[in-house]
C-alpha positions in Angstrom: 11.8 280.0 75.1 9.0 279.9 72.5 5.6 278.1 72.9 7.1 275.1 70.9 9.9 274.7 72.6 7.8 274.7 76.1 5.4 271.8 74.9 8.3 270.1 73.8 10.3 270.3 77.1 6.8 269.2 78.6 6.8 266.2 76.3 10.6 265.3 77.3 10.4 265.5 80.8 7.0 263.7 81.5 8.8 260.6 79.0 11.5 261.2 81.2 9.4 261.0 84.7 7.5 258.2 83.4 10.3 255.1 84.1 10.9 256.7 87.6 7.2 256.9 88.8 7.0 253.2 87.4 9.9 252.7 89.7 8.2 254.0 92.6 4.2 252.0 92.2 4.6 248.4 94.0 4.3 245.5 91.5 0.9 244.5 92.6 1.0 241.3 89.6 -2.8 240.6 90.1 -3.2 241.7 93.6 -5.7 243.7 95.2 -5.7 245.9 97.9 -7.3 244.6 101.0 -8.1 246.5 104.5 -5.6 246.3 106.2 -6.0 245.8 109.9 -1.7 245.9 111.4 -0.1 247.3 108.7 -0.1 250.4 106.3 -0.8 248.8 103.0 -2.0 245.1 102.5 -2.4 243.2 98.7 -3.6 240.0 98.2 -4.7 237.3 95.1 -8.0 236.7 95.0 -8.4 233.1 95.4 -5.1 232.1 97.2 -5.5 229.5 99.5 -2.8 229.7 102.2 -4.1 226.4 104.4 -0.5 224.3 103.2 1.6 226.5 104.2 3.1 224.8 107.7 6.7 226.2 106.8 8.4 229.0 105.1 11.7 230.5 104.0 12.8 233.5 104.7 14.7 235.5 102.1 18.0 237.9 102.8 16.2 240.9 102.6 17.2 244.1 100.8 18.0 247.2 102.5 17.7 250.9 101.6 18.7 253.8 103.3 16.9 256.8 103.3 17.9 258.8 100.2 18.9 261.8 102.9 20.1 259.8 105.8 23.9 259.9 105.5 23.8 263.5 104.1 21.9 264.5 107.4 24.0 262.2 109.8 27.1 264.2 108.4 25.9 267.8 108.4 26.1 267.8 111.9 29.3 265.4 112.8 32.5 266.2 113.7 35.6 264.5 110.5 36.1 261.8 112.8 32.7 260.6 113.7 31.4 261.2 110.3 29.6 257.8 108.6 31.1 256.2 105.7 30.1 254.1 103.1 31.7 251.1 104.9 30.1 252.4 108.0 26.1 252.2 106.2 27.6 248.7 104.6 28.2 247.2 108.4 25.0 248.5 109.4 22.8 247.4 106.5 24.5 244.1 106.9 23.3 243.7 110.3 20.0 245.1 109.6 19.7 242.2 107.1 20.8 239.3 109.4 19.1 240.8 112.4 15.7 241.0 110.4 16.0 237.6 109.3 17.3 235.7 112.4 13.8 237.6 114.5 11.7 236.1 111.8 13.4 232.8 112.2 13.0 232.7 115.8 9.1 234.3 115.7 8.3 231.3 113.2 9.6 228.8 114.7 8.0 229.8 118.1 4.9 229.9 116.6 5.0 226.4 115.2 6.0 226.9 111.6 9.1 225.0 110.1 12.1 227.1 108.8 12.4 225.6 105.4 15.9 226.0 103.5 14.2 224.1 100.1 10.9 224.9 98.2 7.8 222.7 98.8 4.4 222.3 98.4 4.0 223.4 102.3 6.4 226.0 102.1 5.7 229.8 101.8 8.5 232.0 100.6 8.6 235.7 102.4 11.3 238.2 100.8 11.2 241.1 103.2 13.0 244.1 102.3 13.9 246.9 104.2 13.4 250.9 102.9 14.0 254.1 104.0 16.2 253.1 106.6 16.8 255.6 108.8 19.8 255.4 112.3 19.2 258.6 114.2 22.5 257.7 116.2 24.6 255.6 114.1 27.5 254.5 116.3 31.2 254.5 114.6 34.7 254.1 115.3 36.1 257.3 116.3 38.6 258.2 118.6 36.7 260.8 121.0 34.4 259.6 123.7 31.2 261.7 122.5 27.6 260.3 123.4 24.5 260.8 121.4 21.3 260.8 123.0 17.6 260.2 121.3 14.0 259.0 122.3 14.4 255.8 119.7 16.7 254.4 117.6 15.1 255.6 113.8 12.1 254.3 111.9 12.0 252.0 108.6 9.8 250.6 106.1 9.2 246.8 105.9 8.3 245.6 102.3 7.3 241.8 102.5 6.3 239.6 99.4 4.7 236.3 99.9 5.2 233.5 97.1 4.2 230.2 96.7 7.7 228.1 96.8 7.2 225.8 94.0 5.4 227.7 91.4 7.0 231.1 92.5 3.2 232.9 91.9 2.8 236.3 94.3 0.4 235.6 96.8 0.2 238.8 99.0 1.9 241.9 99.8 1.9 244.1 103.0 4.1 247.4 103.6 4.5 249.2 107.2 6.4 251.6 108.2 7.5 251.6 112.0 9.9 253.6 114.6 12.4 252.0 116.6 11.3 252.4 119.9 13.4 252.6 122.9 12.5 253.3 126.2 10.2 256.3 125.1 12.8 259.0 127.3 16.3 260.3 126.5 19.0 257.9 126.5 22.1 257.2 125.4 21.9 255.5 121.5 25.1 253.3 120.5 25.3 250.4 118.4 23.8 247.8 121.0 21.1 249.6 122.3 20.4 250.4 118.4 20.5 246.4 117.6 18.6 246.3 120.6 15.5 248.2 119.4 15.9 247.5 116.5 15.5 243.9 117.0 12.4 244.4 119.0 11.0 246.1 115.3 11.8 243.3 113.6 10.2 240.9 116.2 7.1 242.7 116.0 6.8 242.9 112.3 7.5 238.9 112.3 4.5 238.4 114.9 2.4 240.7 113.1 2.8 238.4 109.8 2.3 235.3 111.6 -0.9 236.5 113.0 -2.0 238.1 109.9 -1.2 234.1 108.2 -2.8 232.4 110.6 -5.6 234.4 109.9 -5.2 233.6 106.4 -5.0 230.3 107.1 -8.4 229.9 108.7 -10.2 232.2 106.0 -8.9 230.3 102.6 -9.2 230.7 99.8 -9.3 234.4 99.6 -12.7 235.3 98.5 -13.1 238.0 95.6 -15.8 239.4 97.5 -13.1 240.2 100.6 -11.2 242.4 98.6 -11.9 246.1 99.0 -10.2 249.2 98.9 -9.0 249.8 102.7 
């Protein structure tokens, strides 16, 4: 290959790479990054004033698989306890109702209203769910084999918070969490998966309403505040 014909395939493949990094940075939409002190990553507008909010709505959330997970759970499984797509479809289904009836309930303890319309005391969360990953995914199968792990698998909460009415972005956090069980060997199947599961999700939802409450008492955001973490 001559020089040209180097720089050009340079040229191609960073035009090409471009789209997919774009992909991959969070859309911050005027945000700034703020320290964050229970999660990984935390964003918020300078100026937002969260002191209305007194109920919210939570969104169906999204969920991703890890790009490997299914390709690893099968290396290793037997043709009959292998995971199918209608398999990862049941359990991202209960991944999203499982998230969002422990962020009802976590709410709603803690004094806010679950909304089901917009308002001006309404604050809209969309959670989604990434890099899911099910060390023991439990399926259908005609043997009685048992799988045994320290937790269930780890995920990635994404969670956008918008104004109901106007729609505006307000903040953004992102964490990244295991699945604790127990913290010894036991047996993993699909409830003691929900089970941990759940517990994730629960934690996440208090996490929030702490980190809002907080929030609450420090609005409007001051400019000042905002500082790489």
């Amino acid at each position: 290959m001559s020089a040209v014909s180097r720089f050009l395939f340079r040229v191609v493949l960073c035009l090409l790479t471009l789209p997919a990094l774009a992909a991959m940075s969070p859309d911050l939409d005027g945000l700034v990054e703020v320290r964050a002190k229970r999660m990984d990553e935390a964003y918020l507008l300078p100026g937002a004033d969260f002191r209305q909010y007194t109920a919210v709505i939570i969104d169906t959330p999204e969920v991703a698989f890890d790009k490997d997970w299914m390709r690893n759970m099968n290396e290793t499984r037997i043709l009959s306890r292998r995971v199918s797509q209608a398999d990862a479809e049941k359990i991202a289904a209960a991944t999203r109702s499982g998230l969002v009836e422990a962020f009802q309930d976590e709410f709603r303890k803690a004094g806010y209203t679950i909304a089901t319309a917009p308002g001006a005391d309404v604050l809209r969360l969309s959670p989604s769910i990434v890099k899911l990953y099910i060390n023991a995914p439990d399926v259908m199968a005609p043997d009685r084999s048992r799988t045994y792990t320290i937790d269930a698998g780890e995920a990635t909460l994404q969670l956008k918070a918008r104004d109901s009415v106007s729609g505006a972005l307000l903040g953004m956090a992102v964490d990244r969490r295991e699945a604790r069980g127990t913290g010894f060997v036991t047996w993993t199947n699909s409830v003691t998966n929900r089970s941990d599961f759940r517990r994730l999700f629960q934690q996440w939802a208090r996490i929030c309403i702490k980190g809002l409450d907080e929030l609450k008492a420090g609005s409007p955001v001051s400019p000042e505040a905002a500082s790489p973490k």
